[in-house]
RODO-2510 file (C-alpha; in nm, 4 decimals, decimal comma):
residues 232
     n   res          X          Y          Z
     1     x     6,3680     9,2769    17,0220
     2     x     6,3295     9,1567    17,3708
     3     x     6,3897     9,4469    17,6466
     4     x     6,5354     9,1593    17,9622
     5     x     6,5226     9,3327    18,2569
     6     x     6,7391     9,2313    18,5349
     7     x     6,7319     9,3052    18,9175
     8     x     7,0474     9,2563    19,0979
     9     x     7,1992     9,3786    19,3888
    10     x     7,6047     9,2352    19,3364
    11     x     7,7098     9,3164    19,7160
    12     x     7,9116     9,0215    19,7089
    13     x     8,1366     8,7883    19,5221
    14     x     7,8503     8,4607    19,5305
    15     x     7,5857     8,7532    19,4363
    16     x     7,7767     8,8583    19,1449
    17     x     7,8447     8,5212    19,0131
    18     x     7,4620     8,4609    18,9609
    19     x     7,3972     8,7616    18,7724
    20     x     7,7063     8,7483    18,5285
    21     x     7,5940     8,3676    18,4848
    22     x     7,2235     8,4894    18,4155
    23     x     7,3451     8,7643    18,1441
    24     x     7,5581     8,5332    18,0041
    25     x     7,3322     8,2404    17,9583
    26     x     7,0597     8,4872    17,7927
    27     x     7,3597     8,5786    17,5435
    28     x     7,4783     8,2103    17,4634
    29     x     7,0462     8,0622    17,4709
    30     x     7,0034     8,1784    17,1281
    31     x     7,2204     8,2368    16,7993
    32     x     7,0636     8,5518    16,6888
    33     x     7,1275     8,7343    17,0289
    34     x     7,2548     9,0079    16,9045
    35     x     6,9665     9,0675    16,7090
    36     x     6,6827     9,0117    16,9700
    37     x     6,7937     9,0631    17,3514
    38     x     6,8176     9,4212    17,5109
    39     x     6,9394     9,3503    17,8574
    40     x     6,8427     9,6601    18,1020
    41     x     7,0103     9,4984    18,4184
    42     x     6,8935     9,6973    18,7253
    43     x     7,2298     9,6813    18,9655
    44     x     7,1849     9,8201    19,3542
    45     x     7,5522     9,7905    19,3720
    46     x     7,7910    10,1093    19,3292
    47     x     8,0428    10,0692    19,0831
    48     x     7,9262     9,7292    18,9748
    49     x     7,9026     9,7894    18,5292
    50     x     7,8108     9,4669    18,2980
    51     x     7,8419     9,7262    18,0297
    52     x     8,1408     9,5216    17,9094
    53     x     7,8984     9,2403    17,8068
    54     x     7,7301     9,2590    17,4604
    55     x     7,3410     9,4346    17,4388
    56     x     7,3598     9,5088    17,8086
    57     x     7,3719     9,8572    17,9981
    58     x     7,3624     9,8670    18,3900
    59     x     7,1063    10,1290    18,5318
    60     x     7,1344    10,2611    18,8837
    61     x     6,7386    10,2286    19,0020
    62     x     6,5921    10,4645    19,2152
    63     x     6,5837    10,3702    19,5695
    64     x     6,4376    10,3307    19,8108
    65     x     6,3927     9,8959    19,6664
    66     x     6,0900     9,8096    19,5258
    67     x     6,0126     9,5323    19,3311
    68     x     5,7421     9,6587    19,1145
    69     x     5,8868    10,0172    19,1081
    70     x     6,2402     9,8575    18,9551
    71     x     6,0045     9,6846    18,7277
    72     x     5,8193     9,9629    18,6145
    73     x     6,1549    10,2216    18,6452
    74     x     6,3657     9,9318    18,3583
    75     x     6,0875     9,8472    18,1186
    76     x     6,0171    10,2109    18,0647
    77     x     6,4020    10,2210    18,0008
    78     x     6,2992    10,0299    17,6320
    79     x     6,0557     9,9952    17,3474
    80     x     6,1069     9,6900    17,2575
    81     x     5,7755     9,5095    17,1425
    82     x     5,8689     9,2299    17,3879
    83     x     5,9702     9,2452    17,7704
    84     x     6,0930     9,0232    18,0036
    85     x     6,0573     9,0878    18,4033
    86     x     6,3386     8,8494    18,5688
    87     x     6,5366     8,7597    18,8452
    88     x     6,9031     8,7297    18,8609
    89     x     6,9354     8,3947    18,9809
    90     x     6,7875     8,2302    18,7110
    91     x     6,9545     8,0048    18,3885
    92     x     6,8224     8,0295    18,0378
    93     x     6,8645     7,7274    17,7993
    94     x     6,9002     7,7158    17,4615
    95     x     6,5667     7,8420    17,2619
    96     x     6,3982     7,9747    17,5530
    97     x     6,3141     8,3238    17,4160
    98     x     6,2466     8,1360    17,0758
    99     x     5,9699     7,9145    17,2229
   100     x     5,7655     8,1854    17,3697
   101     x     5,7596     8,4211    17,0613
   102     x     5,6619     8,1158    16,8580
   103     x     5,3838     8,1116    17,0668
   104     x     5,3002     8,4950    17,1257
   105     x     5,2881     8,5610    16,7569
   106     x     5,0467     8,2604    16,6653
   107     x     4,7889     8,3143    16,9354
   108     x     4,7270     8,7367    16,9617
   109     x     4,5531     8,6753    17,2813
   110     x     4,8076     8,5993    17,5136
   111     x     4,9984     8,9173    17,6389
   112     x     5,1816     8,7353    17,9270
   113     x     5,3806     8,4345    17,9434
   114     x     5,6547     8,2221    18,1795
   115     x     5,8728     7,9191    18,0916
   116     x     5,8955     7,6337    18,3116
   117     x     6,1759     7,5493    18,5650
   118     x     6,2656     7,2126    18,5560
   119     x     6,3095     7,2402    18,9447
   120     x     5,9446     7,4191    19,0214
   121     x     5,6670     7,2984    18,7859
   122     x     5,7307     6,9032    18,8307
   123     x     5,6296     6,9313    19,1697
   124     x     5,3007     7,0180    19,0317
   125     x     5,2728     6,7665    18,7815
   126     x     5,4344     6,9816    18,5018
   127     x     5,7338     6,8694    18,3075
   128     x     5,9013     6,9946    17,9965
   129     x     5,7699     6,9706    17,6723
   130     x     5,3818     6,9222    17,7366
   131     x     5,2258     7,1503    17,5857
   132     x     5,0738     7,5304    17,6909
   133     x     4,8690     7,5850    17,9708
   134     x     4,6495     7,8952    18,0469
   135     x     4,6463     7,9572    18,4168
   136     x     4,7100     8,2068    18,6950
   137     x     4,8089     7,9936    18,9565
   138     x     5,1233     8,1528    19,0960
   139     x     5,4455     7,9128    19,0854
   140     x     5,2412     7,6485    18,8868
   141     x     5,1458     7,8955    18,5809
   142     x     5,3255     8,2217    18,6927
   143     x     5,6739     8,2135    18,7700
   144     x     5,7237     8,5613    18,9601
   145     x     6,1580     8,5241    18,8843
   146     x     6,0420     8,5331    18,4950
   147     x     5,7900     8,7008    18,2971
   148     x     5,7427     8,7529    17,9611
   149     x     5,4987     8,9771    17,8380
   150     x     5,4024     9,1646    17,5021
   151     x     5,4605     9,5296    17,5963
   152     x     5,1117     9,5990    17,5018
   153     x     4,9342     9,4028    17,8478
   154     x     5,0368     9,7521    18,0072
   155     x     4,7863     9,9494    17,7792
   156     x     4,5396     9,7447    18,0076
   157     x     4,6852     9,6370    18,3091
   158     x     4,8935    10,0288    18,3537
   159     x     5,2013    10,0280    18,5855
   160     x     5,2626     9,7558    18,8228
   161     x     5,1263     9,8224    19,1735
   162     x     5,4088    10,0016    19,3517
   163     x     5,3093     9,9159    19,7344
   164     x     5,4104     9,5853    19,6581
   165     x     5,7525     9,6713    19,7353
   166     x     5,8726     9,2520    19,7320
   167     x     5,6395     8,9867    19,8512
   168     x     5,2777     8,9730    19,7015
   169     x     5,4205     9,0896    19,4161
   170     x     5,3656     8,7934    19,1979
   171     x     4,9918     8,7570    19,3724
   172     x     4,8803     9,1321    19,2408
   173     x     5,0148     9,0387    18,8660
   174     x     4,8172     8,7191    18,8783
   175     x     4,4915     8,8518    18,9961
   176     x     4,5486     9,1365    18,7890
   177     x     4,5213     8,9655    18,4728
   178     x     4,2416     8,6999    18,6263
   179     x     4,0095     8,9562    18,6730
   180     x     4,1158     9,1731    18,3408
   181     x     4,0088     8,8200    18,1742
   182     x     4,4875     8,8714    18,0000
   183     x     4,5689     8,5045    17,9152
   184     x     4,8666     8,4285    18,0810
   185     x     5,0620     8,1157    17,9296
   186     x     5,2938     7,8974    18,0718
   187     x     5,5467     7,7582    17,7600
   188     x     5,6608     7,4145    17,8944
   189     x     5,9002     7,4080    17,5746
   190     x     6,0696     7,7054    17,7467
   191     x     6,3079     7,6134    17,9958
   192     x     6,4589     7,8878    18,2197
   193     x     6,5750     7,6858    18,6039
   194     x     6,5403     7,9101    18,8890
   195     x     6,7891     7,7699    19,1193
   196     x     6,5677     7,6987    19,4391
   197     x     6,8260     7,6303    19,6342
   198     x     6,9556     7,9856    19,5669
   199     x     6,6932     8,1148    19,6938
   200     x     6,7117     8,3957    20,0025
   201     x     7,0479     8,4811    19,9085
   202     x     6,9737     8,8173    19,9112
   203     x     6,7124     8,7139    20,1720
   204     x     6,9304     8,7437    20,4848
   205     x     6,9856     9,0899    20,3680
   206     x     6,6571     9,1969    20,3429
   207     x     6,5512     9,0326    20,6596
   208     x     6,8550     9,1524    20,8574
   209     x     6,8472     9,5147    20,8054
   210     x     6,5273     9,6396    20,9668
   211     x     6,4792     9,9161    20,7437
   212     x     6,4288     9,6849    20,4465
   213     x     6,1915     9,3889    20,6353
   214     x     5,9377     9,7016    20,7105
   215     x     5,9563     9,7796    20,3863
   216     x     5,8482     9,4649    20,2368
   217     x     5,6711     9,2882    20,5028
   218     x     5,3652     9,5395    20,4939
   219     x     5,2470     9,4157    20,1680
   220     x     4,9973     9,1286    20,2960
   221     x     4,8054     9,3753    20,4374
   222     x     4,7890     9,5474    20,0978
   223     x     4,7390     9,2650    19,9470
   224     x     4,4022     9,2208    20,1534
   225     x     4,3100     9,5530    20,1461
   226     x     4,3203     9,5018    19,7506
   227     x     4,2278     9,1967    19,6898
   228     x     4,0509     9,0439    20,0192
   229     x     3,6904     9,0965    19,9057
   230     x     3,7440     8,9639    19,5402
   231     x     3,8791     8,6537    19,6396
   232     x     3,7317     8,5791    19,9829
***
């Protein structure tokens, strides 16, 4: 099975909409869901459940927010061999999960994986259904709203790095496996659209209540601290 794991934070009516349309298009993308999708969604709201939708349970996190600490607190949640790190505003299409495990199990080597958004990777001269590409580049290769990842990368790699409590985050995980020499694998047969025009909804949130902006706008500094003499 696949252990999805699902960030949402359902404060309002829009915000709900996306993730009940994200669970919902993971249960409809392929026809053995049942069988292969464990959906650990991660919900910030009180008394929001999608426990009434099939192979999902809701999971208060432990706050304060932090994007790698959510990440680490829901995949330990599962054991499935399989786990994917995503987003809630995102769409999966039909064979998505299919297309990346046809991959993982014919080439051993790659432990980490994203499918291409129809709205992102074009604009880098990507398009659907052109093949695999090896890279680390982040938004080109790595799509931070969705990874997918054999559960064994964290025998290497350990936890993700919990200072990087939202932006950066997608940065560490790349250089993390660049320098680890982890193929990561972008599926272009895979096809999961991040609406980019959705983007920030939660962002006036997080950048209207002070206590959250000093929580996550800290983490370039980290990120040099970390990182700054590796890549300068």
């Amino acid at each position: 099975m696949i252990d999805v794991i699902i960030l949402s934070y359902a404060y309002n009516d829009e915000l709900y909409f996306y993730t009940d349309r994200c669970i919902k298009s993971i249960l409809d993308s392929e026809s053995n869901s049942s069988d292969l999708f464990n959906i650990i969604v991660l919900e910030s709201q009180k008394d929001v459940s999608w426990d009434h939708l099939p192979n999902t349970k809701t999971y208060d996190p432990p706050k304060p927010y932090g994007y790698h600490k959510f990440m680490n607190y829901g995949r330990k949640l599962g054991t499935s061999e399989y786990v994917c790190l995503c987003n809630n505003d995102l769409y999966f299409t039909k064979g998505w999960a299919s297309e990346i495990l046809n991959v993982a199990q014919h080439d051993p080597d790659i432990l980490s994986f994203s499918p291409i958004c129809t709205m992102t990777q074009p604009k880098y001269g990507i398009n659907p259904h052109t093949g695999n590409l090896i890279g680390y580049e982040i938004r080109k290769h790595i799509s931070g709203w969705c990874i997918f990842q054999k559960r064994e990368i964290y025998e290497s790699i350990g936890d993700l790095d919990e200072r990087f409590t939202h932006w950066f985050s997608d940065n560490d995980y790349s250089l993390t496996l660049y320098f680890k020499k982890i193929k990561h694998c972008l599926v272009t047969s895979s096809v999961v659209i991040h609406h980019d025009k959705d983007i920030g909804k939660t962002g006036p949130y997080v950048l209207s209540d002070p206590e959250m902006y000093d929580m996550t706008s800290g983490s370039h500094q980290i990120f040099l601290e970390k990182w700054g003499s590796k890549i300068s």
